[in-house]
mmCIF file as gemmi writes it, N, C-alpha and C atoms, coordinates in Angstrom:
data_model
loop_
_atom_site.group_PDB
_atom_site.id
_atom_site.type_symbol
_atom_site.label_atom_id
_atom_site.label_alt_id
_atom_site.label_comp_id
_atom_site.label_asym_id
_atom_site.label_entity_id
_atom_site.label_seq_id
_atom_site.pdbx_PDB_ins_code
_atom_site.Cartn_x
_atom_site.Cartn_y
_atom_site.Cartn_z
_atom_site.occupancy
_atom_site.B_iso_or_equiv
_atom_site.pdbx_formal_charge
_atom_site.auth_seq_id
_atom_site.auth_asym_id
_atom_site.pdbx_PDB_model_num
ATOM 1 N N . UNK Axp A 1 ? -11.504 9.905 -5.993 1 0 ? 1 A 1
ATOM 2 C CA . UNK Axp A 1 ? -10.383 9.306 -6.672 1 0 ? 1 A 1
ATOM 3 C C . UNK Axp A 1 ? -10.266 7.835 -6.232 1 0 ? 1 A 1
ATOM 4 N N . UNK Axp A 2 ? -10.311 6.817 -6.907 1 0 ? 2 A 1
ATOM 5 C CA . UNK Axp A 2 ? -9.856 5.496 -6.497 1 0 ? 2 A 1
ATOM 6 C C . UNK Axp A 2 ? -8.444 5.042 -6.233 1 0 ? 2 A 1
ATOM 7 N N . UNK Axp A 3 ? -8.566 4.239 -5.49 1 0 ? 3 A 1
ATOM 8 C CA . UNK Axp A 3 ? -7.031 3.983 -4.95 1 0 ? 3 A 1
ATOM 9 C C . UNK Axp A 3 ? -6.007 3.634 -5.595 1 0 ? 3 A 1
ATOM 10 N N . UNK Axp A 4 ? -6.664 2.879 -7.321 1 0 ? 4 A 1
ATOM 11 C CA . UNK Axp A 4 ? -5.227 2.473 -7.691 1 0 ? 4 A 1
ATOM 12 C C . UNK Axp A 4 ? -4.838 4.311 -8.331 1 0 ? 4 A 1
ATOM 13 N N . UNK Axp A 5 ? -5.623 4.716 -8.578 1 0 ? 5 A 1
ATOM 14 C CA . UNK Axp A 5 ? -5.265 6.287 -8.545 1 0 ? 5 A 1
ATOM 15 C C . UNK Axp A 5 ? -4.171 6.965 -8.023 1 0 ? 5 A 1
ATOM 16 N N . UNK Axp A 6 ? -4.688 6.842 -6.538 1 0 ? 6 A 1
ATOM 17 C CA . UNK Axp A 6 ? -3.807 7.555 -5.419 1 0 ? 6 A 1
ATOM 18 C C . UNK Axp A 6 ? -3.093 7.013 -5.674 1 0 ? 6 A 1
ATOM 19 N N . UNK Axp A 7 ? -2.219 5.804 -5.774 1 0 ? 7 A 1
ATOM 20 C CA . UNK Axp A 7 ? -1.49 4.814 -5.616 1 0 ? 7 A 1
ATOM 21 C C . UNK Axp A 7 ? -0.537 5.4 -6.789 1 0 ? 7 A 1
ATOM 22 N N . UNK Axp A 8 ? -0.739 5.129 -7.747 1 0 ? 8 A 1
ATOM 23 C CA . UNK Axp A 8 ? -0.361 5.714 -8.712 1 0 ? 8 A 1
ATOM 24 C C . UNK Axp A 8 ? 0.272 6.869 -9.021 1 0 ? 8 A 1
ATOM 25 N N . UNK Axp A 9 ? -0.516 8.17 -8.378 1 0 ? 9 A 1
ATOM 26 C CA . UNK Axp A 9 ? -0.289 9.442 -8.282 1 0 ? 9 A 1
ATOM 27 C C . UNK Axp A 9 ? 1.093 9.116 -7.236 1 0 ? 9 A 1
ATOM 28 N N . UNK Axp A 10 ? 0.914 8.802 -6.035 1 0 ? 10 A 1
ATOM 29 C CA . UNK Axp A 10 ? 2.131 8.694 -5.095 1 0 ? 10 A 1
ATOM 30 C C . UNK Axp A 10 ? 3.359 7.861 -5.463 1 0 ? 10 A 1
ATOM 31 N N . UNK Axp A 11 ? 2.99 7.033 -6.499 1 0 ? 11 A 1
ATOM 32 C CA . UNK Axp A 11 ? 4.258 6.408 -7.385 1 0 ? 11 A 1
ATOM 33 C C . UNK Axp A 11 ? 5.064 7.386 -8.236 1 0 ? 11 A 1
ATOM 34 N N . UNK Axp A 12 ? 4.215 7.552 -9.073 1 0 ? 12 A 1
ATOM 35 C CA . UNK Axp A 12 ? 4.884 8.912 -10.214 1 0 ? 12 A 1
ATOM 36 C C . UNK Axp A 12 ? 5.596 10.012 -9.266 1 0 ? 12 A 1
ATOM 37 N N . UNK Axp A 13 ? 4.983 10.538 -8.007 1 0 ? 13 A 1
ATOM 38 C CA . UNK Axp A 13 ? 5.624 11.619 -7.854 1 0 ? 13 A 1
ATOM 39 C C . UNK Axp A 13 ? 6.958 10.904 -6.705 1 0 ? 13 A 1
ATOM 40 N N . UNK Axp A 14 ? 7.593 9.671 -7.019 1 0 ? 14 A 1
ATOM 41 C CA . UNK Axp A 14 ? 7.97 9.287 -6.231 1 0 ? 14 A 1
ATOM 42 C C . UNK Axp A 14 ? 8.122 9.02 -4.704 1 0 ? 14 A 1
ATOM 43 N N . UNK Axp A 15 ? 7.026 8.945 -4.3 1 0 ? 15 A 1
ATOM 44 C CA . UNK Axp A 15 ? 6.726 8.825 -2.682 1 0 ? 15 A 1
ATOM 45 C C . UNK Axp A 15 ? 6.524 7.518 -1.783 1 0 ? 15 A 1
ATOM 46 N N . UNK Axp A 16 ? 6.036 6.79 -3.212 1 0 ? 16 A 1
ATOM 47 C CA . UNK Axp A 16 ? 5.956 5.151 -3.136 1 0 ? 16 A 1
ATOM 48 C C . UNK Axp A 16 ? 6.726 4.729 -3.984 1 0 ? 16 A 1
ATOM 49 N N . UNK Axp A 17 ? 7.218 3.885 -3.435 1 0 ? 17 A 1
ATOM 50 C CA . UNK Axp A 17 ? 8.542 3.209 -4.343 1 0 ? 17 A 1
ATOM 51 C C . UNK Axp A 17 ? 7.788 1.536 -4.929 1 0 ? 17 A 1
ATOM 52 N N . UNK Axp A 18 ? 7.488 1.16 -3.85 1 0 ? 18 A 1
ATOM 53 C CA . UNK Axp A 18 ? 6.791 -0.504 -4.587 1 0 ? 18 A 1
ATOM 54 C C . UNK Axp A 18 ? 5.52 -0.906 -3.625 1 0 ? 18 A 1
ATOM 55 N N . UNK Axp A 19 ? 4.649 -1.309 -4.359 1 0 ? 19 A 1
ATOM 56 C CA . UNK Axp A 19 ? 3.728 -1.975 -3.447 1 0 ? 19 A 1
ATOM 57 C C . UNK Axp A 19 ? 3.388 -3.287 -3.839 1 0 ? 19 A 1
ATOM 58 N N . UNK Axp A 20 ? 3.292 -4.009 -2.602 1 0 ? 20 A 1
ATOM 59 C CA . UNK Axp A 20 ? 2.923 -5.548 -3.072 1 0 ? 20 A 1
ATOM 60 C C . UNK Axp A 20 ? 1.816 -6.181 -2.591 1 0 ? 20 A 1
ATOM 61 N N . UNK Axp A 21 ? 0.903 -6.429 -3.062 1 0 ? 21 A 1
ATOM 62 C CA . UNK Axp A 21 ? -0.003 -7.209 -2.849 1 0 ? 21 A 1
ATOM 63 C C . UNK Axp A 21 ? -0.545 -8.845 -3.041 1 0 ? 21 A 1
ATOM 64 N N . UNK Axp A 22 ? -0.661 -10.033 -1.836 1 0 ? 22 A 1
ATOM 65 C CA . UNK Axp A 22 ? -0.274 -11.26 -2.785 1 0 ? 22 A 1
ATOM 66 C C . UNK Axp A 22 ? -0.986 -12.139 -1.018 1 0 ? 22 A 1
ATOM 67 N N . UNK Axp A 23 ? -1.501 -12.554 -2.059 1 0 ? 23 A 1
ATOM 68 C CA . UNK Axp A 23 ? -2.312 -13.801 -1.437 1 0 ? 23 A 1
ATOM 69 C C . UNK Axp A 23 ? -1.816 -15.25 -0.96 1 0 ? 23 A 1
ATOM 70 N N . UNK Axp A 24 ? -1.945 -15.852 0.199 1 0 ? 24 A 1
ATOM 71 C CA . UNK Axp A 24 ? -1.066 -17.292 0.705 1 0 ? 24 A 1
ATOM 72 C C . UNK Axp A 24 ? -1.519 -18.069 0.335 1 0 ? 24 A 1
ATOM 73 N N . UNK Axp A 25 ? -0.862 -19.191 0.673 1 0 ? 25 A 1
ATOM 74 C CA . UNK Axp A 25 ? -1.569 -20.468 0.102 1 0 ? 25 A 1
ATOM 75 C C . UNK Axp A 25 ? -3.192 -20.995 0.951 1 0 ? 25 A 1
ATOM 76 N N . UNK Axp A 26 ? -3.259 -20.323 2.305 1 0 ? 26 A 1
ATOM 77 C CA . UNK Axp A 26 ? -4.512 -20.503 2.805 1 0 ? 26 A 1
ATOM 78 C C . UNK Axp A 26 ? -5.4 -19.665 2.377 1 0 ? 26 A 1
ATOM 79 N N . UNK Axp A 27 ? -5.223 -18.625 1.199 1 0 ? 27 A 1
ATOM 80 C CA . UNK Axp A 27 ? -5.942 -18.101 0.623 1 0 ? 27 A 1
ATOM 81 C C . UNK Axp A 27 ? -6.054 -16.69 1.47 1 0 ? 27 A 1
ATOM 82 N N . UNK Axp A 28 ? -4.843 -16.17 2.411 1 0 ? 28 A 1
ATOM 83 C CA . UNK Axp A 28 ? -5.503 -14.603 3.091 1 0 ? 28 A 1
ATOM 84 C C . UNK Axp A 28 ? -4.469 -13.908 2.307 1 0 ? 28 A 1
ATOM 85 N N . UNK Axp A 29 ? -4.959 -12.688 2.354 1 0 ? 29 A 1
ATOM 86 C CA . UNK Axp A 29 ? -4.414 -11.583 1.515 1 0 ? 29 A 1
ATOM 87 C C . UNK Axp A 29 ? -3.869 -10.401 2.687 1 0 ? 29 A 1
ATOM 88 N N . UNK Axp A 30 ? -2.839 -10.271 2.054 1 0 ? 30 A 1
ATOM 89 C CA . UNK Axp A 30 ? -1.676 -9.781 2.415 1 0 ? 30 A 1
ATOM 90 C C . UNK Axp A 30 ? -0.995 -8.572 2.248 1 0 ? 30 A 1
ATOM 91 N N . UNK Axp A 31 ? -0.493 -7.336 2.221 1 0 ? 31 A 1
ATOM 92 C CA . UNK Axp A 31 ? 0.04 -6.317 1.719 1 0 ? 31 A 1
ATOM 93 C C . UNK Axp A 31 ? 1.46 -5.81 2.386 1 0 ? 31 A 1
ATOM 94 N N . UNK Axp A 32 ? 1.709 -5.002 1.797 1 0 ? 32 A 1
ATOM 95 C CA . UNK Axp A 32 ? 3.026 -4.256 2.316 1 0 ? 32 A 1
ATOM 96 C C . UNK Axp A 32 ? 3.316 -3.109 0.885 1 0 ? 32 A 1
ATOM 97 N N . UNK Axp A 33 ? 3.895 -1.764 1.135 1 0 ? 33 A 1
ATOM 98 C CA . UNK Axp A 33 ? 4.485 -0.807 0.39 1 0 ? 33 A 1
ATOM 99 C C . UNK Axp A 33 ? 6.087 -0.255 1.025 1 0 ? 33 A 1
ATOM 100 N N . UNK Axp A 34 ? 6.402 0.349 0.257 1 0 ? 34 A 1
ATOM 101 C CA . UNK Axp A 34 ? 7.642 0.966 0.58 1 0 ? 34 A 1
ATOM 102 C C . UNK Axp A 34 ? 7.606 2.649 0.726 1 0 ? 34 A 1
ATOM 103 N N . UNK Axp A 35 ? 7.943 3.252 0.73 1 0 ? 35 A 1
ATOM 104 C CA . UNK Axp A 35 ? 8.053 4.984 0.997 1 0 ? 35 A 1
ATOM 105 C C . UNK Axp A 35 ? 9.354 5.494 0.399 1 0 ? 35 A 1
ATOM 106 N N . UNK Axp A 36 ? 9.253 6.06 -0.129 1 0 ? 36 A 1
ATOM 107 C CA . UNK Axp A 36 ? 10.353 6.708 -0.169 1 0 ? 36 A 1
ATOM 108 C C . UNK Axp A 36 ? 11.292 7.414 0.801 1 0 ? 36 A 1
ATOM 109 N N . UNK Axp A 37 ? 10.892 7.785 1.834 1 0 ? 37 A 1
ATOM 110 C CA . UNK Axp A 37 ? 11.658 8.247 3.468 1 0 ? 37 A 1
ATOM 111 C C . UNK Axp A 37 ? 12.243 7.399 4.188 1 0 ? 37 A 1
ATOM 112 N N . UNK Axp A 38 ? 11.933 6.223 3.942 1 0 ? 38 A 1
ATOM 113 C CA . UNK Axp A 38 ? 12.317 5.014 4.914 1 0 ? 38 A 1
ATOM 114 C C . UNK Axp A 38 ? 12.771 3.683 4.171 1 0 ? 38 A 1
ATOM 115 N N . UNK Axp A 39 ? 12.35 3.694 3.247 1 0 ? 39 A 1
ATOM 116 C CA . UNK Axp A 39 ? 13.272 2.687 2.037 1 0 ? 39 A 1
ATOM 117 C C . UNK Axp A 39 ? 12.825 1.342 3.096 1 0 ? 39 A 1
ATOM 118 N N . UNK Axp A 40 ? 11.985 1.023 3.873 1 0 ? 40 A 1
ATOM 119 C CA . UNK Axp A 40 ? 11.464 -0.108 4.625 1 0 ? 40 A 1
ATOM 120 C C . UNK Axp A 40 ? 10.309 -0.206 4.601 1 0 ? 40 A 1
ATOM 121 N N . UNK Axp A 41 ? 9.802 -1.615 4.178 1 0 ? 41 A 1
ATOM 122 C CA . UNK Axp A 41 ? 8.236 -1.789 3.691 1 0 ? 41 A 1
ATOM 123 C C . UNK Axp A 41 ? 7.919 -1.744 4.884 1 0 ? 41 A 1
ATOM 124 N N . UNK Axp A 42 ? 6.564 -1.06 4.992 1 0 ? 42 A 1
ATOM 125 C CA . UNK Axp A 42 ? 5.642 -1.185 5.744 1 0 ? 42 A 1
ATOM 126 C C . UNK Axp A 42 ? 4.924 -2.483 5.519 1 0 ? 42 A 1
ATOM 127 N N . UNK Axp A 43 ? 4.217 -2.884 6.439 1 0 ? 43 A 1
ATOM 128 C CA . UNK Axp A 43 ? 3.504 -4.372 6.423 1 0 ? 43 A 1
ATOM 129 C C . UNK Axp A 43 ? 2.248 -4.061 7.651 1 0 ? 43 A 1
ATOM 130 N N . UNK Axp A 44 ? 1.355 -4.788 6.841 1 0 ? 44 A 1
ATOM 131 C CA . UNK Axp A 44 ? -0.406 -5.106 7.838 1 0 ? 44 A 1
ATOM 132 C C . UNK Axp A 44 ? -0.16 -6.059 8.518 1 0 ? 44 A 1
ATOM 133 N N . UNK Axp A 45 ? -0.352 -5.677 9.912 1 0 ? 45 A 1
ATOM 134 C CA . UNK Axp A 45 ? -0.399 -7.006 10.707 1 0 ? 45 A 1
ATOM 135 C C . UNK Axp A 45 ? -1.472 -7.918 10.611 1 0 ? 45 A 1
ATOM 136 N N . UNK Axp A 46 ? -2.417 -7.236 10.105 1 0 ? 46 A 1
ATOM 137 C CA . UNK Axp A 46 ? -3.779 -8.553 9.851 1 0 ? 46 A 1
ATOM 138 C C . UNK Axp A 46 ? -4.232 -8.973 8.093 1 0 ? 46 A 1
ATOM 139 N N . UNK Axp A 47 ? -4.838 -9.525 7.733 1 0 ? 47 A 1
ATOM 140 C CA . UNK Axp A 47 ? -5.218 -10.231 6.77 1 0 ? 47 A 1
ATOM 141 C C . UNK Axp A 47 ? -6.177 -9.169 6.046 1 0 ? 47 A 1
ATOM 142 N N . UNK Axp A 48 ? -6.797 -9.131 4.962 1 0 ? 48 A 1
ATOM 143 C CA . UNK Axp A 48 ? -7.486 -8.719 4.562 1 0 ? 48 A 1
ATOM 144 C C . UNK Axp A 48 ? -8.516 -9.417 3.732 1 0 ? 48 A 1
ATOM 145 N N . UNK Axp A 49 ? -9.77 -8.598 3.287 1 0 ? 49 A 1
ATOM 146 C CA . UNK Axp A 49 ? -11.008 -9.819 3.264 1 0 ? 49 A 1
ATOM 147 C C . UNK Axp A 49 ? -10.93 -9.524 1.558 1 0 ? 49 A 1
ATOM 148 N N . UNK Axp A 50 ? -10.279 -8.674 0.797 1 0 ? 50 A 1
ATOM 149 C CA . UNK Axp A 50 ? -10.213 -8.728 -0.484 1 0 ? 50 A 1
ATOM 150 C C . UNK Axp A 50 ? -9.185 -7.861 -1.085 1 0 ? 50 A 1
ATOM 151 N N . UNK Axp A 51 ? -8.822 -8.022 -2.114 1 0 ? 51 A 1
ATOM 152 C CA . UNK Axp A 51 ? -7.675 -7.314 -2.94 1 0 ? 51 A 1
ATOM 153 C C . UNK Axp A 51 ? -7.995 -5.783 -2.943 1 0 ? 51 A 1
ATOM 154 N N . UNK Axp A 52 ? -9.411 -5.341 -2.938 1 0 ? 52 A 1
ATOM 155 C CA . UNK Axp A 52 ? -10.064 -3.844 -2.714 1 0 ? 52 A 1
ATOM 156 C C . UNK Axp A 52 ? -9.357 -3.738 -1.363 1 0 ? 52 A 1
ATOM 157 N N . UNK Axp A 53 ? -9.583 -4.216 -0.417 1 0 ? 53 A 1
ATOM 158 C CA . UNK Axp A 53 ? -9.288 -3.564 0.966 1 0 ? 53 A 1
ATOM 159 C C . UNK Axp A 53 ? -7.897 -3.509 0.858 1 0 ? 53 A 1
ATOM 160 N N . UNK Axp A 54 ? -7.035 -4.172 0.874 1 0 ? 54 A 1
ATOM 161 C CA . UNK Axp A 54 ? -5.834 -4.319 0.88 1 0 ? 54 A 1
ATOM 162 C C . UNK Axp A 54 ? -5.308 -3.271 0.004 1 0 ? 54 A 1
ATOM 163 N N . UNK Axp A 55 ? -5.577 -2.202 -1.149 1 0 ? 55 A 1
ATOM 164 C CA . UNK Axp A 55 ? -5.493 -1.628 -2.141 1 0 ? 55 A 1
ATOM 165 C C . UNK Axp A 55 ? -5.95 -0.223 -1.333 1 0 ? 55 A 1
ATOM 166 N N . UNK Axp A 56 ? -7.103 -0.331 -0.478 1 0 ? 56 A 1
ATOM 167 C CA . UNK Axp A 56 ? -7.617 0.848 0.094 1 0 ? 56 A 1
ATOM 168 C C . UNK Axp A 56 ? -6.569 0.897 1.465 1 0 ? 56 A 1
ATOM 169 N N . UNK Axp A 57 ? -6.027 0.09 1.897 1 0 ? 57 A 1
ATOM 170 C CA . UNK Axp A 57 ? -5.394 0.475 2.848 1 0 ? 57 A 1
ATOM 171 C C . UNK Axp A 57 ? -3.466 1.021 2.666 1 0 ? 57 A 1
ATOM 172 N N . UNK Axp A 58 ? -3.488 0.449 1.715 1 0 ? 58 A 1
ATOM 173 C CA . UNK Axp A 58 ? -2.283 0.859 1.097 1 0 ? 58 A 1
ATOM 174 C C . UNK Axp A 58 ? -2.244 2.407 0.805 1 0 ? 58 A 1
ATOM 175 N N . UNK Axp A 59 ? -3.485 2.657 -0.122 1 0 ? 59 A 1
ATOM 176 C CA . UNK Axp A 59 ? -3.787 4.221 -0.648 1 0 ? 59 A 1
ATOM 177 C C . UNK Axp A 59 ? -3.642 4.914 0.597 1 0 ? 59 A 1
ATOM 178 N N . UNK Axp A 60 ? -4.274 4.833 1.377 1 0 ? 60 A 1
ATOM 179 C CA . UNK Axp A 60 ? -4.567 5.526 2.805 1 0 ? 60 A 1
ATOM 180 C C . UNK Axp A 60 ? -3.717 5.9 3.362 1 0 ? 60 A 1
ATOM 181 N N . UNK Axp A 61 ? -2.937 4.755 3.581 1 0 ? 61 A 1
ATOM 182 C CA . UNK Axp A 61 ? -2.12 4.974 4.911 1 0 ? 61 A 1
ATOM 183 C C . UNK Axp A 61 ? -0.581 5.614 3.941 1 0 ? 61 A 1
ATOM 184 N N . UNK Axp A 62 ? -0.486 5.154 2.476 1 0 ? 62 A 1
ATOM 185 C CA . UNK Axp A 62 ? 0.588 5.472 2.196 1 0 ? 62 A 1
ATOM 186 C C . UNK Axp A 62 ? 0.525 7.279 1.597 1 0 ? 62 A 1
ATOM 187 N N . UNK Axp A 63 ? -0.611 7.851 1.075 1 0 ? 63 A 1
ATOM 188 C CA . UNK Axp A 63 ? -1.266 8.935 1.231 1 0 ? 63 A 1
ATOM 189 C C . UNK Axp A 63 ? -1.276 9.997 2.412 1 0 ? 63 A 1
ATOM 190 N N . UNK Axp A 64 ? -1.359 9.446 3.767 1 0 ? 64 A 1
ATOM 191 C CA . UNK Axp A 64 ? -1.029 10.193 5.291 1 0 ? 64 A 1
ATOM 192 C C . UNK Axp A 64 ? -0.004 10.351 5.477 1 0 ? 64 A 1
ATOM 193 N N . UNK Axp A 65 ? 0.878 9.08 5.114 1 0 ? 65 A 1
ATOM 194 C CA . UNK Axp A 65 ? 2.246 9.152 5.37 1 0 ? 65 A 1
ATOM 195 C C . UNK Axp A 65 ? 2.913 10.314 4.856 1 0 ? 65 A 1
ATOM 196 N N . UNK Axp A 66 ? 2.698 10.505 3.32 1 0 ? 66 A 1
ATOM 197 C CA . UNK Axp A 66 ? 3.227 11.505 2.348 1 0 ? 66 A 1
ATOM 198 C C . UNK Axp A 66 ? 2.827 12.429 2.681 1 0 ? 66 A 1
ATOM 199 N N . UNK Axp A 67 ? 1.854 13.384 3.682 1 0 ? 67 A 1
ATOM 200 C CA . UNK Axp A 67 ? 1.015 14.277 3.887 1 0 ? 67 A 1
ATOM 201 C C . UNK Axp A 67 ? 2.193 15.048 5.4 1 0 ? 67 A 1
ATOM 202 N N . UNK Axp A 68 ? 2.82 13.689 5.301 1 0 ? 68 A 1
ATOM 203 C CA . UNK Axp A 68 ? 2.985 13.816 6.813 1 0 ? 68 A 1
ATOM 204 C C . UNK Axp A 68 ? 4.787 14.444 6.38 1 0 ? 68 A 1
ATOM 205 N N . UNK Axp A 69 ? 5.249 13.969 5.444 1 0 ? 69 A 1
ATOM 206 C CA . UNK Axp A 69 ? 6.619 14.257 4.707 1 0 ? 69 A 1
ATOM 207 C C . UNK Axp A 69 ? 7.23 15.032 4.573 1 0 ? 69 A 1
């Protein structure tokens, strides 16, 4: 399954509320989602090397989280 998939799937069934993905002006890429349990975005402390990774780490971690629910 690809991530905007998962992503997706965990939206519809309401588990993810918003995800944002968005690039700085020095050009690093950035993420953060929300949960539905905690109504507080989560945020990456480090940068990411493309809009895929940043997309795969979102799926992932917001996917465990819900597993974990």
């Amino acid at each position: 399954m690809k991530n905007s998939e998962i992503i997706n799937e965990l939206m519809e069934a309401g588990k993810v509320l918003s995800v944002i993905v968005s690039r700085t002006p020095e050009g690093k890429i950035w993420a953060d989602f929300t949960v539905h349990f905690t109504e507080e975005p989560i945020e990456c402390s480090e940068c990411f090397k493309s809009v895929d990774d940043a997309l795969d780490w979102v799926a992932q971690t917001a996917l465990n989280l819900s597993e974990k629910s």
